[in-house]
N, CA, C and O of each residue as an XYZ file, in Angstrom:
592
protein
N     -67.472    -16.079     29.040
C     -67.814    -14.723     29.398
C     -68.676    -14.079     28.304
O     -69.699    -13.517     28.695
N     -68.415    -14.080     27.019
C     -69.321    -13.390     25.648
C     -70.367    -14.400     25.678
O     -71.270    -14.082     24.904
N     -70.580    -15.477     26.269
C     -71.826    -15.921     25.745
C     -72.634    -15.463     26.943
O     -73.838    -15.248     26.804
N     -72.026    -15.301     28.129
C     -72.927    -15.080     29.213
C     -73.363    -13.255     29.068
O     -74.330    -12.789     29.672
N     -72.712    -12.651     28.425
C     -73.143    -11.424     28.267
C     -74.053    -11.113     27.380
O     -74.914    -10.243     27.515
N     -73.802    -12.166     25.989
C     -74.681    -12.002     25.351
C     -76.363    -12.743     25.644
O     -77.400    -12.180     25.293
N     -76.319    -13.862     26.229
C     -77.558    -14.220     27.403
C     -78.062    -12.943     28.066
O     -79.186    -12.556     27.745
N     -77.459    -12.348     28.828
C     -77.985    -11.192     29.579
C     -78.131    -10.429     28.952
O     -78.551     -9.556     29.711
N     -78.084     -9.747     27.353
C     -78.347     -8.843     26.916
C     -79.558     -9.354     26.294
O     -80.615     -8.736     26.168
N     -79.283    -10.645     25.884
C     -80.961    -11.491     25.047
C     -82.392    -10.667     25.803
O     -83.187     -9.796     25.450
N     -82.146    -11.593     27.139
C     -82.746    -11.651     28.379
C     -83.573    -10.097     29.070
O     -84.732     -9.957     29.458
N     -82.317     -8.996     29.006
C     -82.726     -7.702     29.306
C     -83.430     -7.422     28.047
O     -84.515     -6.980     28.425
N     -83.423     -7.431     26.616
C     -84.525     -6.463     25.928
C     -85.479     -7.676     25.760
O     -86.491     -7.260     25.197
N     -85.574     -9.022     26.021
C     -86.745     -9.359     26.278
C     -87.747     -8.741     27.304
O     -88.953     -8.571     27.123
N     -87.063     -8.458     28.343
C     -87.374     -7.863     29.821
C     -88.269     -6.745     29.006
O     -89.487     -6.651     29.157
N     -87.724     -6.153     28.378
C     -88.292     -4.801     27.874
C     -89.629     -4.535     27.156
O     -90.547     -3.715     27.139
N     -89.079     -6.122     26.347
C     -90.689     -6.349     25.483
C     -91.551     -6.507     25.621
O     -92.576     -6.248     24.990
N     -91.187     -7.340     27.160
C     -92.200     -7.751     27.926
C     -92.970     -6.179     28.740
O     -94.179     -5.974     28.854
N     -91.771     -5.197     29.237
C     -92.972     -4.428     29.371
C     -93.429     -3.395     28.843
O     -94.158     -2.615     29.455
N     -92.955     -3.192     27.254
C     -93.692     -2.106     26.309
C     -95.211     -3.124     25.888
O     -96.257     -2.540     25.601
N     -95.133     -4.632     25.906
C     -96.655     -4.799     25.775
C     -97.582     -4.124     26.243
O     -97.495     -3.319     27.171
N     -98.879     -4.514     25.400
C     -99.506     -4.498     26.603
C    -100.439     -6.052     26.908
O    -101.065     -6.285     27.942
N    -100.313     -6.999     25.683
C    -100.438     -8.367     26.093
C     -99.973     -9.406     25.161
O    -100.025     -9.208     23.947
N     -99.479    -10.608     25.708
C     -99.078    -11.207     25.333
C     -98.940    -12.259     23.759
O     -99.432    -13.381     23.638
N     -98.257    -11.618     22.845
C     -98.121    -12.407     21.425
C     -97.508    -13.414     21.377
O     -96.839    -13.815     22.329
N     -97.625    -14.120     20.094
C     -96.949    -15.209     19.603
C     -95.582    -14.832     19.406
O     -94.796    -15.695     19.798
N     -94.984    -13.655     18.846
C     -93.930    -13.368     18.786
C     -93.053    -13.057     20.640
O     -91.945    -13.406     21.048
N     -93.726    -12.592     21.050
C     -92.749    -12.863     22.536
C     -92.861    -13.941     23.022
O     -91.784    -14.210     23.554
N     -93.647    -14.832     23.165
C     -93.739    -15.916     23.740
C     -92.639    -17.052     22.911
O     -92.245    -18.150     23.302
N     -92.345    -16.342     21.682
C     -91.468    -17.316     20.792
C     -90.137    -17.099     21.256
O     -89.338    -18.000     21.511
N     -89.844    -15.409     21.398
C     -88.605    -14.864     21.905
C     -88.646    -15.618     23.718
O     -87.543    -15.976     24.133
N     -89.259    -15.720     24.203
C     -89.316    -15.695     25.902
C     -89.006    -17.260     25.857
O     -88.226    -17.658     26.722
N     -89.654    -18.453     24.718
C     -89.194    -19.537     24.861
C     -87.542    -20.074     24.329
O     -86.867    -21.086     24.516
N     -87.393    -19.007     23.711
C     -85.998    -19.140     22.585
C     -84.939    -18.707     23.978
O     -84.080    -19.387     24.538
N     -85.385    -17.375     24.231
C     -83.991    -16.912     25.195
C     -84.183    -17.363     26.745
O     -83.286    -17.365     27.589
N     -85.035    -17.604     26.871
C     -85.317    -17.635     28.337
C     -85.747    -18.895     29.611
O     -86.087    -18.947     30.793
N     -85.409    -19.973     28.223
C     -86.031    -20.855     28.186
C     -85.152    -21.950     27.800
O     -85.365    -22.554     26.749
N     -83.741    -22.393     28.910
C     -82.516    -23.314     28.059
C     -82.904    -24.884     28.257
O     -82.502    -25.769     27.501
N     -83.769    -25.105     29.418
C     -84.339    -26.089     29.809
C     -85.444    -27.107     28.328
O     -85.310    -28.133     27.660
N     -86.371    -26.086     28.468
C     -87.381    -26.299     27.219
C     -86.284    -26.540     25.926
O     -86.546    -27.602     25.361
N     -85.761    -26.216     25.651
C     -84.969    -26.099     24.525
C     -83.955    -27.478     24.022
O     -83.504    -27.885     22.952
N     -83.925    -27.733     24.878
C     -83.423    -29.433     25.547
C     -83.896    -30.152     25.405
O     -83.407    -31.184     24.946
N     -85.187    -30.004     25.738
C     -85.772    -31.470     25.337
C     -86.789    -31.340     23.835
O     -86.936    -30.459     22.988
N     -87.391    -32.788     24.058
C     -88.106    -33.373     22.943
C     -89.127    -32.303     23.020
O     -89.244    -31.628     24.042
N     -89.973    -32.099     21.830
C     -91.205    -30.958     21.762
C     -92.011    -31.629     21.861
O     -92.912    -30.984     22.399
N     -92.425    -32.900     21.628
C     -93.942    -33.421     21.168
C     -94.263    -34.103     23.438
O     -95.413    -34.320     23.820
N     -93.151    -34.258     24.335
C     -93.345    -34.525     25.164
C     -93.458    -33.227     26.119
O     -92.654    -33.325     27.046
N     -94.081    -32.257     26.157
C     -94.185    -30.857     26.933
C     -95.854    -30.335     26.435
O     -96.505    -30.655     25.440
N     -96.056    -29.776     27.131
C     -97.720    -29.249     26.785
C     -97.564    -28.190     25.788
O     -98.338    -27.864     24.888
N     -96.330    -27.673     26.138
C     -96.366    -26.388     25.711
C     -97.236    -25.901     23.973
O     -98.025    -24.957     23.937
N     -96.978    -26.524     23.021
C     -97.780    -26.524     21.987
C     -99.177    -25.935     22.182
O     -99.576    -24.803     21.910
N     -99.956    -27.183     22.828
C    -101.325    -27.077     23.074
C    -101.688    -25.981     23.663
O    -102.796    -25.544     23.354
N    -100.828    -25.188     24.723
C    -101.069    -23.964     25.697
C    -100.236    -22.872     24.460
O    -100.202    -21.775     25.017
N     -99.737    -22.772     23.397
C     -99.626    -21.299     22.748
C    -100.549    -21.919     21.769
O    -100.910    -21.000     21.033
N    -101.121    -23.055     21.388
C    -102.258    -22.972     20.350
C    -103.463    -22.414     21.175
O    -104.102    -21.676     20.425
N    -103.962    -22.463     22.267
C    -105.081    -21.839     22.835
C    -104.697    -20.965     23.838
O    -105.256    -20.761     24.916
N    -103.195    -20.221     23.164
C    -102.725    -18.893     23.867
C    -103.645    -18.671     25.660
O    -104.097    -17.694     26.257
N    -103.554    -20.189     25.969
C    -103.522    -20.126     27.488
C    -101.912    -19.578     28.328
O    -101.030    -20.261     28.848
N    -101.992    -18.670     28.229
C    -100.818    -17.831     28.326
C    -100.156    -17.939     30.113
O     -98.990    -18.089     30.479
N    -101.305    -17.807     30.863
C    -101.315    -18.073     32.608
C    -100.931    -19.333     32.627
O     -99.773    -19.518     33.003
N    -101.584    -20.293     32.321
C    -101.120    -21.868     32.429
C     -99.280    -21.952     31.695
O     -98.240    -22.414     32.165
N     -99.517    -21.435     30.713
C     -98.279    -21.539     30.069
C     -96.971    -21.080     31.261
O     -96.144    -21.847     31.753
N     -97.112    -19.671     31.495
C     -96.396    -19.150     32.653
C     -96.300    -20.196     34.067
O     -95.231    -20.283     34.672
N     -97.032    -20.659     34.335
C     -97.238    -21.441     35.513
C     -95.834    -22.592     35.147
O     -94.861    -22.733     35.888
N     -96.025    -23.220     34.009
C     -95.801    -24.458     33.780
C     -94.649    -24.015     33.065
O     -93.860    -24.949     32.926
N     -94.163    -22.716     32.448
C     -92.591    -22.945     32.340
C     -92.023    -22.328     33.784
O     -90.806    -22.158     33.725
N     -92.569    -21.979     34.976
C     -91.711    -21.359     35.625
C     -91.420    -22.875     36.246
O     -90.320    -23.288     36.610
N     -92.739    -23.635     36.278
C     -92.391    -25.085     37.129
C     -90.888    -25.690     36.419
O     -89.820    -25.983     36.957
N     -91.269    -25.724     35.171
C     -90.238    -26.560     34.613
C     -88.749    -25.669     34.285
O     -87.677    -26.253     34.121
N     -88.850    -24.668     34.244
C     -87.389    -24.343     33.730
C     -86.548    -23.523     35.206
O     -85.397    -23.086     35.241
N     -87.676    -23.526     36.407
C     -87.127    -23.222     37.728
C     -87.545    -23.927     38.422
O     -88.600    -23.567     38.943
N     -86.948    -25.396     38.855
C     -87.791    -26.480     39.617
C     -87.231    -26.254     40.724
O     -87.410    -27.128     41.572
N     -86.393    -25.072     41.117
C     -86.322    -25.392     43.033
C     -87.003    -23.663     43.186
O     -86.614    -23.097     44.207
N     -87.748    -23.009     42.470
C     -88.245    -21.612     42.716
C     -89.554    -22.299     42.566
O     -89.785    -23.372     42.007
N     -90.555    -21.298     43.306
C     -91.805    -21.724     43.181
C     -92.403    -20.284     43.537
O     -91.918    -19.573     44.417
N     -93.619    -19.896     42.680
C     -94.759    -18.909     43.019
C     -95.286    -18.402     43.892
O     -96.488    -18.520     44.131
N     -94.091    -17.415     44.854
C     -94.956    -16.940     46.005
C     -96.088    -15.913     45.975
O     -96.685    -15.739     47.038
N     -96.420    -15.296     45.035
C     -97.811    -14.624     44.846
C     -98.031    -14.269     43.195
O     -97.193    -14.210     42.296
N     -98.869    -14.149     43.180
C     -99.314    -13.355     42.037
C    -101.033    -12.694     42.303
O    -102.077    -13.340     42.207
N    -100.928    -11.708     42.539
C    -101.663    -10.544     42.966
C    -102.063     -9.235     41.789
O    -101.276     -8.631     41.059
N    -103.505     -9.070     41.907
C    -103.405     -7.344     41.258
C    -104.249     -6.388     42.253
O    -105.279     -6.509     42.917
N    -103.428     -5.524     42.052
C    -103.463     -4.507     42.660
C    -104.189     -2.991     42.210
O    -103.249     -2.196     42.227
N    -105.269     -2.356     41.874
C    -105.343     -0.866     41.177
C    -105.041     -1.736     39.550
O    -104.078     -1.208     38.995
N    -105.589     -2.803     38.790
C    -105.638     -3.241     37.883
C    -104.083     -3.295     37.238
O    -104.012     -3.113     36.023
N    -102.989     -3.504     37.888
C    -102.055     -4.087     37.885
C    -101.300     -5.383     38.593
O    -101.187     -5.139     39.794
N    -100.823     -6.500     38.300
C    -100.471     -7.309     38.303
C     -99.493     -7.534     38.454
O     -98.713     -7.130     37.591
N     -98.939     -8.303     39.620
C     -97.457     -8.935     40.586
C     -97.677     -9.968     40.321
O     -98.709    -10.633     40.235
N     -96.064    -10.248     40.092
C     -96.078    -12.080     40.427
C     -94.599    -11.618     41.259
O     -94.032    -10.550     41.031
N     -94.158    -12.539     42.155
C     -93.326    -12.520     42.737
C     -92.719    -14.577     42.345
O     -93.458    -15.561     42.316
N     -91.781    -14.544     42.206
C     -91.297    -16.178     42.279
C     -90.230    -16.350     43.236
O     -89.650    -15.275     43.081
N     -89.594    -16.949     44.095
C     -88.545    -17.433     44.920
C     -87.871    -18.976     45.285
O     -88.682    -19.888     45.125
N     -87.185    -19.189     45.519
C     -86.684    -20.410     45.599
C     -87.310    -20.648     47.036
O     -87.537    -20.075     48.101
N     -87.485    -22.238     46.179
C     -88.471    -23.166     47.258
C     -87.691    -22.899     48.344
O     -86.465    -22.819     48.269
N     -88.572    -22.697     49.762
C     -88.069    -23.433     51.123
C     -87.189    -22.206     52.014
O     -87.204    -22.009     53.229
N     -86.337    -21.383     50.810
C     -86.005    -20.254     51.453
C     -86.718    -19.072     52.250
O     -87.803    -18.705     51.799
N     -86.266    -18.488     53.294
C     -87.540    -17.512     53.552
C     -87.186    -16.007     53.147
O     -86.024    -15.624     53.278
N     -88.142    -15.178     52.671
C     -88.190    -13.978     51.743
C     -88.181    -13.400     52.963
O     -88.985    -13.337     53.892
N     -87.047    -12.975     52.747
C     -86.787    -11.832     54.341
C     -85.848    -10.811     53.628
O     -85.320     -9.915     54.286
N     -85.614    -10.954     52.150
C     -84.090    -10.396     51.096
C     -84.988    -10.093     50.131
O     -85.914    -10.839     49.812
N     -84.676     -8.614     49.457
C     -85.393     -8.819     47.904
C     -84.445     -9.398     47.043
O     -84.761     -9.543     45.862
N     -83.075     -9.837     47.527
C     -82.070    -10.685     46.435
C     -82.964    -11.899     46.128
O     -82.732    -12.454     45.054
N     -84.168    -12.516     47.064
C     -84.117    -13.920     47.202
C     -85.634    -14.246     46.163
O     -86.211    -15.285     45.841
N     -85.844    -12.964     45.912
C     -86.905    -12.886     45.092
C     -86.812    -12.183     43.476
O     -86.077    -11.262     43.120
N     -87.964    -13.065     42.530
C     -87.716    -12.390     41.779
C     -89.361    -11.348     41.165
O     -90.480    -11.820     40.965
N     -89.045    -10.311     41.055
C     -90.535     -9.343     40.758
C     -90.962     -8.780     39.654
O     -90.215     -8.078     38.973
N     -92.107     -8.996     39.367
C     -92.410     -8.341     38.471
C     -93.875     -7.712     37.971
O     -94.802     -8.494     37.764
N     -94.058     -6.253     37.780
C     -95.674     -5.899     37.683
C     -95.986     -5.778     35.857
O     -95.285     -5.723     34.846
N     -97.161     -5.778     36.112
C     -97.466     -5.946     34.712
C     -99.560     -5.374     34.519
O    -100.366     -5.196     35.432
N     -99.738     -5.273     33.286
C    -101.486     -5.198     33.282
C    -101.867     -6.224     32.934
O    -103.057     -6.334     32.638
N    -101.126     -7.165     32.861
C    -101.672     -8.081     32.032
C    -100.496     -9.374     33.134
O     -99.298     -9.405     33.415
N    -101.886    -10.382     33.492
C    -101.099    -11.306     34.661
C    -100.418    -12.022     34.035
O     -99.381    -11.933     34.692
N    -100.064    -13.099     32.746
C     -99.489    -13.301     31.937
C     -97.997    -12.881     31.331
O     -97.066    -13.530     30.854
N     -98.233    -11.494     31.584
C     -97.136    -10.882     31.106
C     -96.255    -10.680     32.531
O     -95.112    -10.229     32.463
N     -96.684    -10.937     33.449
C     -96.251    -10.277     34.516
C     -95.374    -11.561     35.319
O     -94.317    -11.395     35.928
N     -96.094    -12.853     35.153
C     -95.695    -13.882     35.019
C     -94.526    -14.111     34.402
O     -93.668    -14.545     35.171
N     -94.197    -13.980     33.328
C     -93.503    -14.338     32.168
C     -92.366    -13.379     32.471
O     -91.225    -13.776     32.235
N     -92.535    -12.238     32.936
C     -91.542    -11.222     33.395
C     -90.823    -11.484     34.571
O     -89.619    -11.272     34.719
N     -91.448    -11.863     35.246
C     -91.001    -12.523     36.817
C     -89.753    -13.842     36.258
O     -88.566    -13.626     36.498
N     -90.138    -15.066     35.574
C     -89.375    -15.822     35.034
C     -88.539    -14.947     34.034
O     -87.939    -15.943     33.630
N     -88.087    -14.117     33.425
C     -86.767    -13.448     32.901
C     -86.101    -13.116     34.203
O     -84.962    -13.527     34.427
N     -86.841    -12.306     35.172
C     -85.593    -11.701     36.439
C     -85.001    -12.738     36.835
O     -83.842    -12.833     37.239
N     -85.854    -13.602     36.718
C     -85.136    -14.853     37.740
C     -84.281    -15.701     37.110
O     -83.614    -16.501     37.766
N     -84.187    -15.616     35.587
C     -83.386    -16.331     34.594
C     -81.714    -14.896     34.560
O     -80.518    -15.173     34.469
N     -82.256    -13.736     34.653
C     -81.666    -12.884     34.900
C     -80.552    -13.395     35.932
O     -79.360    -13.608     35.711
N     -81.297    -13.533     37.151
C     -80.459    -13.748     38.584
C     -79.661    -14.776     38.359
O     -78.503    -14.455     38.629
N     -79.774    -16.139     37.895
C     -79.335    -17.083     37.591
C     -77.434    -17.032     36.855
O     -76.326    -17.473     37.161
N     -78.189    -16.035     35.563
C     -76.983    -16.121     34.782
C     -75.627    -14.748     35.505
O     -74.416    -14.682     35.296
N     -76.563    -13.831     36.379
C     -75.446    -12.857     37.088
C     -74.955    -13.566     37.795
O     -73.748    -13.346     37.893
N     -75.523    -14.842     38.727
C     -75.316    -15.444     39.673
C     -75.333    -14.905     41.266
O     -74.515    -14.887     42.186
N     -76.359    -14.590     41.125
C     -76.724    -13.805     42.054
C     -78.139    -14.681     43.083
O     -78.646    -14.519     44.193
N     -78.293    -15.487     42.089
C     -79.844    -16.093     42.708
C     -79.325    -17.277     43.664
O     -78.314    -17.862     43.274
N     -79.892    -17.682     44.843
C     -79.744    -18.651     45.272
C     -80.096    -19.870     44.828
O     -80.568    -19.580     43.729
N     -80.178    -20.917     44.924
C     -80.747    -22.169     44.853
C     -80.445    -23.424     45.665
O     -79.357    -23.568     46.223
N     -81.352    -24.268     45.719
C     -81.482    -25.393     46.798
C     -81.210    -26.774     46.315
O     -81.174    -27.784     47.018
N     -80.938    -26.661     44.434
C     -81.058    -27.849     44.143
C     -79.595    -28.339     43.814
O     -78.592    -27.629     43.738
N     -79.677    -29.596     43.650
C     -78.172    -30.284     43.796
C     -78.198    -30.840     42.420
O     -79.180    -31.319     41.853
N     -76.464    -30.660     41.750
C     -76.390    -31.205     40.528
C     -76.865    -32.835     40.752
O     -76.849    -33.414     41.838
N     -77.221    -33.326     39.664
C     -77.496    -34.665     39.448
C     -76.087    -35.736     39.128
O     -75.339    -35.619     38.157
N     -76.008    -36.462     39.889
C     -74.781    -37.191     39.600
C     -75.434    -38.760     39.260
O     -76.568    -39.099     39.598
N     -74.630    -39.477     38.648
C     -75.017    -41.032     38.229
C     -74.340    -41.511     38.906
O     -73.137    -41.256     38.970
N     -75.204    -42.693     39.892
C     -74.321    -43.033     40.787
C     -74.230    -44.836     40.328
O     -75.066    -45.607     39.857
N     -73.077    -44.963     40.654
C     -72.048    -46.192     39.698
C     -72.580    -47.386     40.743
O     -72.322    -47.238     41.937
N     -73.177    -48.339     40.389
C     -73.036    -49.976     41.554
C     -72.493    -50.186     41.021
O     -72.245    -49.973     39.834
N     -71.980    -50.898     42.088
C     -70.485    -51.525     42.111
C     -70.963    -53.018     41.097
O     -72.023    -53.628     41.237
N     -70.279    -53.229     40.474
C     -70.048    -54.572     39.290
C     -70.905    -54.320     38.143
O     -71.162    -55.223     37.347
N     -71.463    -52.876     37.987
C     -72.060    -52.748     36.751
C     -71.432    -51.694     35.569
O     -70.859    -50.624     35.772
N     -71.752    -52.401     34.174
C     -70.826    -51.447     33.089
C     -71.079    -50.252     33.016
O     -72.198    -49.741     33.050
N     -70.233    -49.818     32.929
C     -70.083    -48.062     32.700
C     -70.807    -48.071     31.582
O     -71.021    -47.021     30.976
């Protein structure tokens, strides 16, 4: 329970940082990969792009490619600007957006940031448990006459 609160409190003033920017630094992108980011954090560093995309602060690609990887059954249903503001919307694959539970939103001036904001709600939803999902734990499955 205290670690999951303290996750959601990480998570919400990242939320925040993300929108007193007004574009995207090395220092949030460090915080957004640290808290927001349990997947990345897991694995090996030298096997992920990610490096190469905050050395040429390709910030859109970056967003693209952690929402792929750290939400592999949600996928990018828009990202739009509007009056020089910027939506991204993300949702779990396959479901249909007929719920704003089933979505996660976020505007921004900066598409990057707006991106990156969209992946906190939805890391948000996750840890309230509130978000749906489609994907199935991974189990190891045993043949028969081989060593454990």
């Amino acid at each position: 329970m205290w670690l999951r609160q303290n996750q959601e409190r990480a998570l919400r003033s990242l939320l925040s940082r993300i929108k007193a920017a007004s574009m995207p630094t090395a220092d949030i992108v460090a915080e957004l990969l640290g808290h927001a980011c349990p997947r990345f954090q897991a694995t090996p560093k030298p096997a992920t792009p990610v490096p190469r995309l905050v050395e040429a602060e390709a910030w859109v690609d970056l967003g693209f490619w952690l929402v792929g990887w750290e939400l592999p059954d949600w996928v990018i249903h828009h990202l739009s600007c509007d009056d020089r503001r910027w939506s991204c919307a993300i949702c779990v694959r396959g479901l249909a957006i007929n719920w704003i539970e089933d979505v996660a939103d976020f505007q921004h001036d900066d598409p990057a940031m707006a991106i990156f904001g969209a992946l906190v709600q939805a890391q948000l939803r996750k840890i309230q448990g509130s978000a749906p999902s489609n994907v199935t734990p991974f189990r190891r499955i045993r043949r028969p006459g081989a060593n454990p």
